[in-house]
PDBQT receptor file of N, H, CA, C and O in Angstrom, charges set to zero:
ATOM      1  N   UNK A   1       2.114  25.924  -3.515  1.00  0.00    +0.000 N 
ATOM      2  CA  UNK A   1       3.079  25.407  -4.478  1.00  0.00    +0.000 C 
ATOM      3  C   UNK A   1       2.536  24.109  -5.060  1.00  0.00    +0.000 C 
ATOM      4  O   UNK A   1       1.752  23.457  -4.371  1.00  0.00    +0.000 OA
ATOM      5  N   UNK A   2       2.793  23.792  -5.949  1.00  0.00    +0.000 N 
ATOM      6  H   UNK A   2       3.430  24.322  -6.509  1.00  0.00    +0.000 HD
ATOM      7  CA  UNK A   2       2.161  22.552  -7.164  1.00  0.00    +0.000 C 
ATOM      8  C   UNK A   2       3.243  21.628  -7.449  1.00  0.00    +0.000 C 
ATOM      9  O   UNK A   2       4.312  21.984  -7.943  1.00  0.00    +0.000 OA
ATOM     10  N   UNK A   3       2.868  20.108  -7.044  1.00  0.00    +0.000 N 
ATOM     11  H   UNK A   3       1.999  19.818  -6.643  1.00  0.00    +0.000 HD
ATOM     12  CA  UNK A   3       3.887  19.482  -7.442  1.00  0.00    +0.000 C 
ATOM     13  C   UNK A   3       3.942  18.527  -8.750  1.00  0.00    +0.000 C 
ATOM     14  O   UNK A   3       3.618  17.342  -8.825  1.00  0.00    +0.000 OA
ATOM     15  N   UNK A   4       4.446  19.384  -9.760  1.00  0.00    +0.000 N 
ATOM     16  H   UNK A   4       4.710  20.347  -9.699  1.00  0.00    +0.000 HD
ATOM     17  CA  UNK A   4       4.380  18.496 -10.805  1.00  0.00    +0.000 C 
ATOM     18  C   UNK A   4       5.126  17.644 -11.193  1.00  0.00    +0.000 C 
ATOM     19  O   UNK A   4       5.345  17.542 -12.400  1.00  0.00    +0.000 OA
ATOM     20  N   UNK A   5       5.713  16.808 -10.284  1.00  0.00    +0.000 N 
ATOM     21  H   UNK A   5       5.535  16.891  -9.303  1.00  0.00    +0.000 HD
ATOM     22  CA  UNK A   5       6.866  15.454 -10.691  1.00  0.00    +0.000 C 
ATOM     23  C   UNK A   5       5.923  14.533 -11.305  1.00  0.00    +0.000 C 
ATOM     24  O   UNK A   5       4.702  14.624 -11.185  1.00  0.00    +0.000 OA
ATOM     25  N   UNK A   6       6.599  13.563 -12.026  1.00  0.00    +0.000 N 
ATOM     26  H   UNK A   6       7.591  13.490 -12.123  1.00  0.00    +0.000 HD
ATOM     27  CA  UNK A   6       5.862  12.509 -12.980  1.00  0.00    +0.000 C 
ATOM     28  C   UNK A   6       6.245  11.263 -11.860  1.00  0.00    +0.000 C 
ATOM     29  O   UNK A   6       7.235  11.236 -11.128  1.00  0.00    +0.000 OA
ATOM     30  N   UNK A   7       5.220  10.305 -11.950  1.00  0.00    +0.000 N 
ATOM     31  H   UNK A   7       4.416  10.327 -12.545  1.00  0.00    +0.000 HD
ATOM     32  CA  UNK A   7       5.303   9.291 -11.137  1.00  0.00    +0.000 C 
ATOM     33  C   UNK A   7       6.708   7.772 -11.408  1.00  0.00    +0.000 C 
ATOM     34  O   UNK A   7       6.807   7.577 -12.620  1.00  0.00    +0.000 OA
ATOM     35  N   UNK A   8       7.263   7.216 -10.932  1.00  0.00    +0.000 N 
ATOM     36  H   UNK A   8       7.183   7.374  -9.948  1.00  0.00    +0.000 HD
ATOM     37  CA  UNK A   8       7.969   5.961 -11.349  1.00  0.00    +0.000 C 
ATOM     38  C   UNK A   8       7.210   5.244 -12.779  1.00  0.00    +0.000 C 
ATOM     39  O   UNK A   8       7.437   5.188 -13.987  1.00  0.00    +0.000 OA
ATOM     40  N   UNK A   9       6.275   4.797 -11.899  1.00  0.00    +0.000 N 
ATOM     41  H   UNK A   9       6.090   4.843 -10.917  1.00  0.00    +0.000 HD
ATOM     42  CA  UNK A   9       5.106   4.003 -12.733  1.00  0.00    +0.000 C 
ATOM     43  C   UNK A   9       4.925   5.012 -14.362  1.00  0.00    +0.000 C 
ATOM     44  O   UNK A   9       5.379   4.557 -15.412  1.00  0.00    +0.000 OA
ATOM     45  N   UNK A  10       4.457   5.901 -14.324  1.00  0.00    +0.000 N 
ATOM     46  H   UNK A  10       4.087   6.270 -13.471  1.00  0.00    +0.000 HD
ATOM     47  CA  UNK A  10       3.879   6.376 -14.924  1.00  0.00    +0.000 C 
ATOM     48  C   UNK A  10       4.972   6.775 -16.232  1.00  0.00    +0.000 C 
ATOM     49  O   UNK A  10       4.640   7.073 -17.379  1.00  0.00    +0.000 OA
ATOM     50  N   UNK A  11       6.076   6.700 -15.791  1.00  0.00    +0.000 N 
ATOM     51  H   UNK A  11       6.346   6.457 -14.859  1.00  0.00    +0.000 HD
ATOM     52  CA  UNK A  11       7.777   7.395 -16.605  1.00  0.00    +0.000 C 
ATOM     53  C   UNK A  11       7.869   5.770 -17.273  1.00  0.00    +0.000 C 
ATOM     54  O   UNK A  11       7.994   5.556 -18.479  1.00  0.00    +0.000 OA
ATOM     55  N   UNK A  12       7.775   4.662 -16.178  1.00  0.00    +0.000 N 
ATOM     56  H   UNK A  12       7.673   4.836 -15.199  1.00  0.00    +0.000 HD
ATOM     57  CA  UNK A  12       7.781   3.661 -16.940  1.00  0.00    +0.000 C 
ATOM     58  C   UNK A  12       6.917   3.113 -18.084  1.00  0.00    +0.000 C 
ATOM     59  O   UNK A  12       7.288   2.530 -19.103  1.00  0.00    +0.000 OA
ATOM     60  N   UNK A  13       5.741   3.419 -17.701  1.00  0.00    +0.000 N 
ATOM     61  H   UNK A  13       5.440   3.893 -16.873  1.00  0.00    +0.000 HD
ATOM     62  CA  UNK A  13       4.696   3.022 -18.968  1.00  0.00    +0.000 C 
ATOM     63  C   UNK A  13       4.935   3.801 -20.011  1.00  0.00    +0.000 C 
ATOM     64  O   UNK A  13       4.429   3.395 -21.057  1.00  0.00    +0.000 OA
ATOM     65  N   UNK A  14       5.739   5.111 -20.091  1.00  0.00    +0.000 N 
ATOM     66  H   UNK A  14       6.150   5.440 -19.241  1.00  0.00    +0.000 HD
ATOM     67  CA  UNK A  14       5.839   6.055 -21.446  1.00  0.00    +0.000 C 
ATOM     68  C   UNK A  14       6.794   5.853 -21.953  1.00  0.00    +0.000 C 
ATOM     69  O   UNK A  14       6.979   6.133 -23.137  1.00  0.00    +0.000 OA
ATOM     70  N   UNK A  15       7.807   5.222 -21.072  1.00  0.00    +0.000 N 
ATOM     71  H   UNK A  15       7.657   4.995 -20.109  1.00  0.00    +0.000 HD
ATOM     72  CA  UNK A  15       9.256   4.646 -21.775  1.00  0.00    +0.000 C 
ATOM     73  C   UNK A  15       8.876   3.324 -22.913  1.00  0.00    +0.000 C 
ATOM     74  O   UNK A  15       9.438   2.870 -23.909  1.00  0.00    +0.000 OA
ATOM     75  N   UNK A  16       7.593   3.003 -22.149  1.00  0.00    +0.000 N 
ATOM     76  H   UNK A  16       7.137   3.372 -21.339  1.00  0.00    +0.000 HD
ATOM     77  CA  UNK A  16       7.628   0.926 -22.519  1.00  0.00    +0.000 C 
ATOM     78  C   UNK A  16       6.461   1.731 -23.773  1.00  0.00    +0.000 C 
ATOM     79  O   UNK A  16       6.756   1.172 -24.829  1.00  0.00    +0.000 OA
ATOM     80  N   UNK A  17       5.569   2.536 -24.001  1.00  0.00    +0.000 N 
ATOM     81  H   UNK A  17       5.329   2.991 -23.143  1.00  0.00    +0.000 HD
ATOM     82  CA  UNK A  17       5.113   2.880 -25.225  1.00  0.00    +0.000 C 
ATOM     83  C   UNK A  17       5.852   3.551 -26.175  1.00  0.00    +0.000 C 
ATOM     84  O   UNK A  17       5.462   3.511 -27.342  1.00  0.00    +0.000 OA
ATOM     85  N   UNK A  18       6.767   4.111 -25.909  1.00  0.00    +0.000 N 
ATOM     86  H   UNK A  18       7.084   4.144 -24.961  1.00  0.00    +0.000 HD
ATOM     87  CA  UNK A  18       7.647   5.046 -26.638  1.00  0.00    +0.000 C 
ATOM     88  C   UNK A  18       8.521   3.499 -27.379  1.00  0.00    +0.000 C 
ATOM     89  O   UNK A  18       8.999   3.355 -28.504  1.00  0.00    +0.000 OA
ATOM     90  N   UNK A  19       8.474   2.802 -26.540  1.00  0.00    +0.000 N 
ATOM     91  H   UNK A  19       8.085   2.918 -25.625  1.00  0.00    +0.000 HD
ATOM     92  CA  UNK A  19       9.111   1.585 -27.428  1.00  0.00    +0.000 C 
ATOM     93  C   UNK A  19       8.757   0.575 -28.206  1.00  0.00    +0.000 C 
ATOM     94  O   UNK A  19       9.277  -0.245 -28.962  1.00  0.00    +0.000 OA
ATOM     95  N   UNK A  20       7.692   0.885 -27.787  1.00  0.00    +0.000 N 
ATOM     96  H   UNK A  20       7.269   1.551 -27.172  1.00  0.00    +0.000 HD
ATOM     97  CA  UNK A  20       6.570  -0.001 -28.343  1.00  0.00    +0.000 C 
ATOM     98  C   UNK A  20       6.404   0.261 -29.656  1.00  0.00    +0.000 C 
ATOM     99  O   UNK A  20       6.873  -0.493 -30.509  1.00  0.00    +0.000 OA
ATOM    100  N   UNK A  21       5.596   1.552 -30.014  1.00  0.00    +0.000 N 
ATOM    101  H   UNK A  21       5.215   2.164 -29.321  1.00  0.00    +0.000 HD
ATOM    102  CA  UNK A  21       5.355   3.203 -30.758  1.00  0.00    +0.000 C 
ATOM    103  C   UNK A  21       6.629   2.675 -31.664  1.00  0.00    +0.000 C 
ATOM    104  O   UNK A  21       6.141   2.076 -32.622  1.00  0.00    +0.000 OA
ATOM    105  N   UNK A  22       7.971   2.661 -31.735  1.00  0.00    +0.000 N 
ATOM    106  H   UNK A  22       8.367   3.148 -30.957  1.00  0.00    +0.000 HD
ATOM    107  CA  UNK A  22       8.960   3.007 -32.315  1.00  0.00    +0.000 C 
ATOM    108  C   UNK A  22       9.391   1.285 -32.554  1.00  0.00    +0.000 C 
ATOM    109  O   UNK A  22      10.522   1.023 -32.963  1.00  0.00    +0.000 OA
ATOM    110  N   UNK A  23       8.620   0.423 -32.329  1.00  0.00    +0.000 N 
ATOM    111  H   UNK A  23       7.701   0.635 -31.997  1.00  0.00    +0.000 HD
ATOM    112  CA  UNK A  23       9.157  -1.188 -32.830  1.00  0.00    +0.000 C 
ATOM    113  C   UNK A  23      10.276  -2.000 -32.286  1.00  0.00    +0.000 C 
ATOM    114  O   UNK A  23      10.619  -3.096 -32.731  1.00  0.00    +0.000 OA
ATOM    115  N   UNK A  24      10.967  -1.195 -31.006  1.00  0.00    +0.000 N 
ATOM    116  H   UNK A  24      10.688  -0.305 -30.644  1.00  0.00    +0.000 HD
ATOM    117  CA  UNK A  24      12.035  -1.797 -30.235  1.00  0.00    +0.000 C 
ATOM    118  C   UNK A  24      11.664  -3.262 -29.312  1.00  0.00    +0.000 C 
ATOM    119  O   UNK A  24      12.405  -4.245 -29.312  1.00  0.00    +0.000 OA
ATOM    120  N   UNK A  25      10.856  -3.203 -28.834  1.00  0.00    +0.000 N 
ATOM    121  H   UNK A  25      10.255  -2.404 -28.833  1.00  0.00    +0.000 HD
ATOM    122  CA  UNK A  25       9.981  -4.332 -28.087  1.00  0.00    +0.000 C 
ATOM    123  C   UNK A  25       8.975  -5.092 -28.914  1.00  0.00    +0.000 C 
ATOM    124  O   UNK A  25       9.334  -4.624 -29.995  1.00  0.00    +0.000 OA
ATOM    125  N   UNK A  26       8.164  -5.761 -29.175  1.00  0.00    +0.000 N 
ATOM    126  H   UNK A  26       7.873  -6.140 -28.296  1.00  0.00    +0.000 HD
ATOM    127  CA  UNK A  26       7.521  -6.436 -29.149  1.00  0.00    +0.000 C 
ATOM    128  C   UNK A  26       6.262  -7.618 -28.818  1.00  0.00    +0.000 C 
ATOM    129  O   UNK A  26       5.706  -8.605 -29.300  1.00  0.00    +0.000 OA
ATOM    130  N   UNK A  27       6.285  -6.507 -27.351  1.00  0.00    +0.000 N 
ATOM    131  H   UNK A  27       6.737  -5.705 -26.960  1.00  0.00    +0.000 HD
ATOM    132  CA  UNK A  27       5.325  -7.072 -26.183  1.00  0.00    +0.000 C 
ATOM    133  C   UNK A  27       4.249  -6.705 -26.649  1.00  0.00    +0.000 C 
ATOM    134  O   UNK A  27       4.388  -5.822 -27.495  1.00  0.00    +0.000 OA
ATOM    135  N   UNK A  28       3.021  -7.069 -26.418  1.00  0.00    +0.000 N 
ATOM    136  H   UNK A  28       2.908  -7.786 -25.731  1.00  0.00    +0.000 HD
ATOM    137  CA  UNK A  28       1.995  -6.766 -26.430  1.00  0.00    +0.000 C 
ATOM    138  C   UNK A  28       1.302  -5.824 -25.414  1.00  0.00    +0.000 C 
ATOM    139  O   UNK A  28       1.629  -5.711 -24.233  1.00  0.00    +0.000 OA
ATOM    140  N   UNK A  29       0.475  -5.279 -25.928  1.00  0.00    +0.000 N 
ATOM    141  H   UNK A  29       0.209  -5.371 -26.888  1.00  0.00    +0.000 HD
ATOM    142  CA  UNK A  29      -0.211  -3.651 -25.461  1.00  0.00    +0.000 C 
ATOM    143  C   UNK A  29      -0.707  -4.072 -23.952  1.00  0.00    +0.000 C 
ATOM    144  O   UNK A  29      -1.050  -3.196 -23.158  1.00  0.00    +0.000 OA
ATOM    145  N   UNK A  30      -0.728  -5.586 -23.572  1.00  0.00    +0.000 N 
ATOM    146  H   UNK A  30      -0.449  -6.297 -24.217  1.00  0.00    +0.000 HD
ATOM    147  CA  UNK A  30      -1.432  -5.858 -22.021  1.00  0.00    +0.000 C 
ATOM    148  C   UNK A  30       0.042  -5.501 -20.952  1.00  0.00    +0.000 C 
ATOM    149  O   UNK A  30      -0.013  -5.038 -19.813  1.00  0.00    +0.000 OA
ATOM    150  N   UNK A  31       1.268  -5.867 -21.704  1.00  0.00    +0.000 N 
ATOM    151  H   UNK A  31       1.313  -6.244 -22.629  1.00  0.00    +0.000 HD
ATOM    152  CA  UNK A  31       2.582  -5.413 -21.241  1.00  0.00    +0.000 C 
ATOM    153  C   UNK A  31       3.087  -4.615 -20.942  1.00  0.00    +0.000 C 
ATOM    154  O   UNK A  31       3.706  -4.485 -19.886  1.00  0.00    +0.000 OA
ATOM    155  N   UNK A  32       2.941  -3.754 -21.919  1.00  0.00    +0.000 N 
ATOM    156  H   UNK A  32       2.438  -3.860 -22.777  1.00  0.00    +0.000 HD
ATOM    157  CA  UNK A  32       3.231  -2.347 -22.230  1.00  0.00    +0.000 C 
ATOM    158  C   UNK A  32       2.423  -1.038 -21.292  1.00  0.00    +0.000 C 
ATOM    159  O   UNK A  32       2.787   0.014 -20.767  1.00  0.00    +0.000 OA
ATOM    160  N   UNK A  33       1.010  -1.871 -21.453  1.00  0.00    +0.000 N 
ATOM    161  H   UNK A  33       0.714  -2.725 -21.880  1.00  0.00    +0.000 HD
ATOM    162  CA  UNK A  33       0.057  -0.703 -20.280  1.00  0.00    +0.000 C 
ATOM    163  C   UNK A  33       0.449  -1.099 -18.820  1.00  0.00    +0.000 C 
ATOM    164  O   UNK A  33      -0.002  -0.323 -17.977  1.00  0.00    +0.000 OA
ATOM    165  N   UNK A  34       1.287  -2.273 -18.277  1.00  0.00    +0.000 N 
ATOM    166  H   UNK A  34       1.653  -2.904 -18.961  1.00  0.00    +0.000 HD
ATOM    167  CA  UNK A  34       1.069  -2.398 -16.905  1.00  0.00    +0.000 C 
ATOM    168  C   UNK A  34       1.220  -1.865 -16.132  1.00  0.00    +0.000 C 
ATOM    169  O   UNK A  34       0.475  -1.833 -15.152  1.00  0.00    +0.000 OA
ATOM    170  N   UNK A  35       2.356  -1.171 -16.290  1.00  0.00    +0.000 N 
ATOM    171  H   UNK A  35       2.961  -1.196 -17.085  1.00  0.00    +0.000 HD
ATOM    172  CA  UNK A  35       2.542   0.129 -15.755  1.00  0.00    +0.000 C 
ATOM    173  C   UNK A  35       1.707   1.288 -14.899  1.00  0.00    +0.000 C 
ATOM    174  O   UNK A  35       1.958   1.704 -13.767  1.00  0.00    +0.000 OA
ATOM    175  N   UNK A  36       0.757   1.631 -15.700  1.00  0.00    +0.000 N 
ATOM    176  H   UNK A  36       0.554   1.293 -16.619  1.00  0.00    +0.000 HD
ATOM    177  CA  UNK A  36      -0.720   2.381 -15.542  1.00  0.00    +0.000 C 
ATOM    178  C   UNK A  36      -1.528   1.528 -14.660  1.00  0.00    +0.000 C 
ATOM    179  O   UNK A  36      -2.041   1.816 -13.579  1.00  0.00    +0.000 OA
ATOM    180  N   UNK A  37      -1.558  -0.102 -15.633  1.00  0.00    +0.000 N 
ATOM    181  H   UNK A  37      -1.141  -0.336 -16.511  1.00  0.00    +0.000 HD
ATOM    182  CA  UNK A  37      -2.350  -0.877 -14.842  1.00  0.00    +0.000 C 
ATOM    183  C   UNK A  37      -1.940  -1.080 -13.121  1.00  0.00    +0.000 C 
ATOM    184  O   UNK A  37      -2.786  -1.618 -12.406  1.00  0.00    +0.000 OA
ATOM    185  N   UNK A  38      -1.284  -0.856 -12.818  1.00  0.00    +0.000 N 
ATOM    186  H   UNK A  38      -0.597  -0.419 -13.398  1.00  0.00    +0.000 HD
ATOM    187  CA  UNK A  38      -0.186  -1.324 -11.358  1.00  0.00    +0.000 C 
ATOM    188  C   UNK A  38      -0.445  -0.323 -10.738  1.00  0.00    +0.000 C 
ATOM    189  O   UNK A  38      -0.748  -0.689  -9.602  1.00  0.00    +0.000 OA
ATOM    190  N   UNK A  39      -0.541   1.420 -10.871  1.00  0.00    +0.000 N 
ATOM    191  H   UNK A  39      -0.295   1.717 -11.794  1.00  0.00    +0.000 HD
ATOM    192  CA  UNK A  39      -1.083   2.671 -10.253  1.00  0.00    +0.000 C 
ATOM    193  C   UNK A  39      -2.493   2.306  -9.546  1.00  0.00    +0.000 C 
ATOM    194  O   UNK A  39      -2.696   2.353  -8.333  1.00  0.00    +0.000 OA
ATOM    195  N   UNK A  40      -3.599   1.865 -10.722  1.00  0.00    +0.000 N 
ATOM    196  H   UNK A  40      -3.434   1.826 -11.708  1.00  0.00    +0.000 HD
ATOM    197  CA  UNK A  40      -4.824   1.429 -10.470  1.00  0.00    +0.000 C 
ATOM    198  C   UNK A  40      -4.890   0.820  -9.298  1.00  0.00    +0.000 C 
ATOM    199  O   UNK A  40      -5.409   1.382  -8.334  1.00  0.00    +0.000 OA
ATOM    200  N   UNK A  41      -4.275  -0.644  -9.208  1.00  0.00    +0.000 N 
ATOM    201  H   UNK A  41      -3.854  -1.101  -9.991  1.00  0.00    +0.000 HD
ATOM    202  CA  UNK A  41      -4.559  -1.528  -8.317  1.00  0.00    +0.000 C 
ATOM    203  C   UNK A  41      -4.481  -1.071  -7.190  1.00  0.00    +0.000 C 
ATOM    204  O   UNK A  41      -5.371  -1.123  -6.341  1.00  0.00    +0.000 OA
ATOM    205  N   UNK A  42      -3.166  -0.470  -7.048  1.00  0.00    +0.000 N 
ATOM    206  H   UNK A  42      -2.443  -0.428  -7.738  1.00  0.00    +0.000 HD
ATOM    207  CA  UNK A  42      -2.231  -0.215  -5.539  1.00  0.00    +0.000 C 
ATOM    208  C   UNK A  42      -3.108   0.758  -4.977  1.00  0.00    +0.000 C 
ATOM    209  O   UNK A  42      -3.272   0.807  -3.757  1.00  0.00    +0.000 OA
ATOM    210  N   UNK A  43      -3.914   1.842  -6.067  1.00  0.00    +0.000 N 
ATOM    211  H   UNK A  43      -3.781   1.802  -7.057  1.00  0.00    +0.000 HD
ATOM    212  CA  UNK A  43      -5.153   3.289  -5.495  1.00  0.00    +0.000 C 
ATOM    213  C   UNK A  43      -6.250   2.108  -4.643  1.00  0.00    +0.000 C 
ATOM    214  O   UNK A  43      -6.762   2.074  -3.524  1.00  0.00    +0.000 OA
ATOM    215  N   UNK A  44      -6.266   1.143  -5.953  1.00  0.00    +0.000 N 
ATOM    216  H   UNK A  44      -5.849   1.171  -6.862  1.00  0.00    +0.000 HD
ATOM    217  CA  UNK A  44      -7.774  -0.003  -5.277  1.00  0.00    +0.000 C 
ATOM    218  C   UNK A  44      -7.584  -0.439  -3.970  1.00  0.00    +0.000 C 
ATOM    219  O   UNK A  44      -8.281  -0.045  -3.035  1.00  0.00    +0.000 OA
ATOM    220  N   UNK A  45      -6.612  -1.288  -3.856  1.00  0.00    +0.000 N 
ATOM    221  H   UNK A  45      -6.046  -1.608  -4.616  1.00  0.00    +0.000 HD
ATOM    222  CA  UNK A  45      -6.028  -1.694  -2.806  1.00  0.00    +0.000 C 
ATOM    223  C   UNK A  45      -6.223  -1.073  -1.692  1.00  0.00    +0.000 C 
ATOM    224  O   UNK A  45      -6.901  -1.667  -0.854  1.00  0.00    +0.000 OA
ATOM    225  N   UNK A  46      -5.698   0.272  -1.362  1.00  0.00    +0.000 N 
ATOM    226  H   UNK A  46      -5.147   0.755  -2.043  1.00  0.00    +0.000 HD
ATOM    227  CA  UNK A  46      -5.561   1.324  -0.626  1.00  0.00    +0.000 C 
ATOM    228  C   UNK A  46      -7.027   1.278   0.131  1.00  0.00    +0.000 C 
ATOM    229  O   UNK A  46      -7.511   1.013   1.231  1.00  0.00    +0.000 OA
ATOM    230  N   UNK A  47      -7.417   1.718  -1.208  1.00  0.00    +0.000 N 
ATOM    231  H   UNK A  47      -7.024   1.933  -2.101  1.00  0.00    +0.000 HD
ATOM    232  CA  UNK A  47      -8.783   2.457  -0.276  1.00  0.00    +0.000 C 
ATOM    233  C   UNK A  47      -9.828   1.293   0.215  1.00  0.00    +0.000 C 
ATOM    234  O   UNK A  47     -10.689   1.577   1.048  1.00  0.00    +0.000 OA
ATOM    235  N   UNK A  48      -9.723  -0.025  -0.329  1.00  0.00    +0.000 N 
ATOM    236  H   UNK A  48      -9.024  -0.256  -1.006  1.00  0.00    +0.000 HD
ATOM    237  CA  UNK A  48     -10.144  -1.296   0.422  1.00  0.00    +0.000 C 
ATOM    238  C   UNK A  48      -9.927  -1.839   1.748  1.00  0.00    +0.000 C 
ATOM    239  O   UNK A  48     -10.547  -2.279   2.716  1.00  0.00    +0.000 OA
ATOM    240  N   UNK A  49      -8.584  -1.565   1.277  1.00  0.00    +0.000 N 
ATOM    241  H   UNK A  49      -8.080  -1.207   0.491  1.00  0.00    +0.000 HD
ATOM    242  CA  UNK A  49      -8.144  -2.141   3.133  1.00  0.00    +0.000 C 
ATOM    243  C   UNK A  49      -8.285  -0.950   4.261  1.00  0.00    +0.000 C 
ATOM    244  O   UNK A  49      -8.484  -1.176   5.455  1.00  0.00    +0.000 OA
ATOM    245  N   UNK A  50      -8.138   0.445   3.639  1.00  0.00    +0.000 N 
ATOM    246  H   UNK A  50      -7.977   0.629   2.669  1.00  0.00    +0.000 HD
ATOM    247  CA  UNK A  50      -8.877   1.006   4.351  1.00  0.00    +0.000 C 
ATOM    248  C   UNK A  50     -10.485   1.663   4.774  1.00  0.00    +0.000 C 
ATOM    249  O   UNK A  50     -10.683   2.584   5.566  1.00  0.00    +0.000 OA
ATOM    250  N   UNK A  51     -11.206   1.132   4.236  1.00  0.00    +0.000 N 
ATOM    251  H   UNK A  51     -11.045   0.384   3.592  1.00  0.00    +0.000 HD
ATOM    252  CA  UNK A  51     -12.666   0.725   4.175  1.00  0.00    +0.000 C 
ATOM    253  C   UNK A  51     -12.688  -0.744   5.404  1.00  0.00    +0.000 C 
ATOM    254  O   UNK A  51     -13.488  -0.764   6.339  1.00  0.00    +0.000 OA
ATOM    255  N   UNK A  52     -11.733  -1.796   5.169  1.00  0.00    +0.000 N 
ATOM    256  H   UNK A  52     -11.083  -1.779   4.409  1.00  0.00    +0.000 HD
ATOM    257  CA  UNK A  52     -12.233  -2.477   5.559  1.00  0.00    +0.000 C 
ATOM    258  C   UNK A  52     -11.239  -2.114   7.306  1.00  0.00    +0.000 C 
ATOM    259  O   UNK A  52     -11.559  -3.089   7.986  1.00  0.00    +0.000 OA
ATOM    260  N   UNK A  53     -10.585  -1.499   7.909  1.00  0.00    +0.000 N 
ATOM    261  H   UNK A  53     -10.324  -0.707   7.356  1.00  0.00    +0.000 HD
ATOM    262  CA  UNK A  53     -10.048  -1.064   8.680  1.00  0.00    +0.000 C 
ATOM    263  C   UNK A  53     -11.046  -0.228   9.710  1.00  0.00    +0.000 C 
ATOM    264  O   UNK A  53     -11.003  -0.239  10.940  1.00  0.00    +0.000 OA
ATOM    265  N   UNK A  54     -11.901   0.455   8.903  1.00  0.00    +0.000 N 
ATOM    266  H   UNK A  54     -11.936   0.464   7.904  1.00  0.00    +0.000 HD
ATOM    267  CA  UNK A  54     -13.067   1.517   9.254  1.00  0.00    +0.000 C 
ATOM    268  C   UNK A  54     -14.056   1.127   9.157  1.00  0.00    +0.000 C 
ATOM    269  O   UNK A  54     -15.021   1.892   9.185  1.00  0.00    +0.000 OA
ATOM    270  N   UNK A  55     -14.215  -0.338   8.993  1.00  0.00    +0.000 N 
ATOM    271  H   UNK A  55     -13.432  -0.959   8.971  1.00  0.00    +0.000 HD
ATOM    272  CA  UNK A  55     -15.289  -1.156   9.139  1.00  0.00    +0.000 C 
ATOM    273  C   UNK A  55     -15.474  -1.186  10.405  1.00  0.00    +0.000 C 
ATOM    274  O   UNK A  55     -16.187  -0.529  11.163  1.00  0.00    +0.000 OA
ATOM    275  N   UNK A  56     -14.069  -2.809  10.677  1.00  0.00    +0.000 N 
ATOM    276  H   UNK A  56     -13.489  -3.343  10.061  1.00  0.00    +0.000 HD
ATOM    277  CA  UNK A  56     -13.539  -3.166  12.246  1.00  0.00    +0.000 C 
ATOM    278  C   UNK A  56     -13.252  -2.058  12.976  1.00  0.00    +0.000 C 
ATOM    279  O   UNK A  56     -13.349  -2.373  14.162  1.00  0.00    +0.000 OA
ATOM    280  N   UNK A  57     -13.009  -1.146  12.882  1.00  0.00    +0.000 N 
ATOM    281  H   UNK A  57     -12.930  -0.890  11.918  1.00  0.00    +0.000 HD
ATOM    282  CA  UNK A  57     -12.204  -0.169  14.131  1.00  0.00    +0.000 C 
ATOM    283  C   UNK A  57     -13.829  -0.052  14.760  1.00  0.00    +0.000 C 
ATOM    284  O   UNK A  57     -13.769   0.197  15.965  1.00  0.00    +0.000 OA
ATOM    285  N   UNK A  58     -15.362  -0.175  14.223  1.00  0.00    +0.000 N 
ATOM    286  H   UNK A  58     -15.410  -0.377  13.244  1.00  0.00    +0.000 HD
ATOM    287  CA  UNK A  58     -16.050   0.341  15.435  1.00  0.00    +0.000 C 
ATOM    288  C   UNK A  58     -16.333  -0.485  16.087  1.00  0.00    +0.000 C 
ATOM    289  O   UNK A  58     -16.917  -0.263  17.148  1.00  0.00    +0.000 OA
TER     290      UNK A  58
């Protein structure tokens, strides 16, 4: 089975371009992407601290 739900993050960044797109906001495009940008980090994050976990554990 396939799970195709859309992410928090990801519903939010299409809401904040869809508003963007349509002139309701006025933020700038570094605003508007953070959304996306914030997925990135938290993947980065992840796999750092666990790299550095599997460093120390030997």
């Amino acid at each position: 089975m396939q799970n195709s739900s859309i992410g928090v993050f990801s519903l939010l960044g299409l809401v904040f371009v869809a508003l963007k797109l349509t002139g309701y906001i006025k933020w700038s495009w570094w605003f508007v992407t953070m959304p996306f940008w914030i997925q990135i980090v938290i993947f980065i994050l992840i796999v750092v601290i666990f790299c550095i976990y599997r460093h120390f554990k030997r």
